[in-house]
C-alpha positions in Angstrom: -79.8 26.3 -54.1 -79.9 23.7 -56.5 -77.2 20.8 -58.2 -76.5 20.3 -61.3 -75.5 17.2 -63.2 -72.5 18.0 -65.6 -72.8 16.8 -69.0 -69.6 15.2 -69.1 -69.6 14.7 -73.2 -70.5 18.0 -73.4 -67.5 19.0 -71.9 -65.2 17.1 -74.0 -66.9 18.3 -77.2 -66.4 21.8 -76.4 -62.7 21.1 -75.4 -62.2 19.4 -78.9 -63.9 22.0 -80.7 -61.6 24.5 -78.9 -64.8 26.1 -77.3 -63.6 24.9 -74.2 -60.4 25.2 -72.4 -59.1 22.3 -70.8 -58.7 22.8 -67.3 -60.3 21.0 -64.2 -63.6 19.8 -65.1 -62.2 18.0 -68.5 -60.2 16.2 -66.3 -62.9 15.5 -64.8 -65.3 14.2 -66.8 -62.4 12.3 -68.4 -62.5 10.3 -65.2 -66.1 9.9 -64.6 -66.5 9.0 -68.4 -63.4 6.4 -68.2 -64.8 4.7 -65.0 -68.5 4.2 -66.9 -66.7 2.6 -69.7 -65.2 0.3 -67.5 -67.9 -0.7 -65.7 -69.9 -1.6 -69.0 -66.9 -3.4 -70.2 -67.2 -5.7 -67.2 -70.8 -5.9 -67.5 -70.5 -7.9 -70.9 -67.8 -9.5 -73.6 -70.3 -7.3 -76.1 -68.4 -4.0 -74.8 -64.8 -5.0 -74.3 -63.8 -3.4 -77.7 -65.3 0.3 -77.0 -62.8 3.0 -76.3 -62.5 6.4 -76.3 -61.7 8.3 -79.9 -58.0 8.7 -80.4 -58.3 12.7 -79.8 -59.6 11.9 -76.1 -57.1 8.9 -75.2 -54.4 11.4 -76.3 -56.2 14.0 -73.6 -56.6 11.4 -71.1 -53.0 10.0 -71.6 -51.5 13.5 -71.1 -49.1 14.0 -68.0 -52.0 15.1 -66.1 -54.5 12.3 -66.1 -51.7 9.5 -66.1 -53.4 7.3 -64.0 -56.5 6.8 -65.9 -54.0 5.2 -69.5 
């Protein structure tokens, strides 16, 4: 038995390509792909204006992944 890394983009471009329903693991990889943008925000001024595209900050701002908006 073997792990695999998800591909966390991947996800969200099949979810917004409708390939993809949303369920568990785009919430996922919302998070995980919201916590690395933070930390390369902090790591330099050079990053503090990168943000997600407006179709994922809707996603990520829906009733389900409050916490992360």
């Amino acid at each position: 038995m073997f792990a695999t890394e998800t591909d966390h983009f991947e996800v969200l471009s099949e979810n917004l390509n409708g390939l993809r329903e949303i369920d568990e693991q785009t919430f996922s990889s919302v998070a995980v792909l919201a916590e690395r943008m933070d930390r390369l925000k902090r790591s330099s001024p050079l990053f503090e204006q990168i943000s997600f595209s407006p179709e994922i900050e809707e996603l990520a701002c829906s009733d389900a992944l409050s916490e992360i908006c």
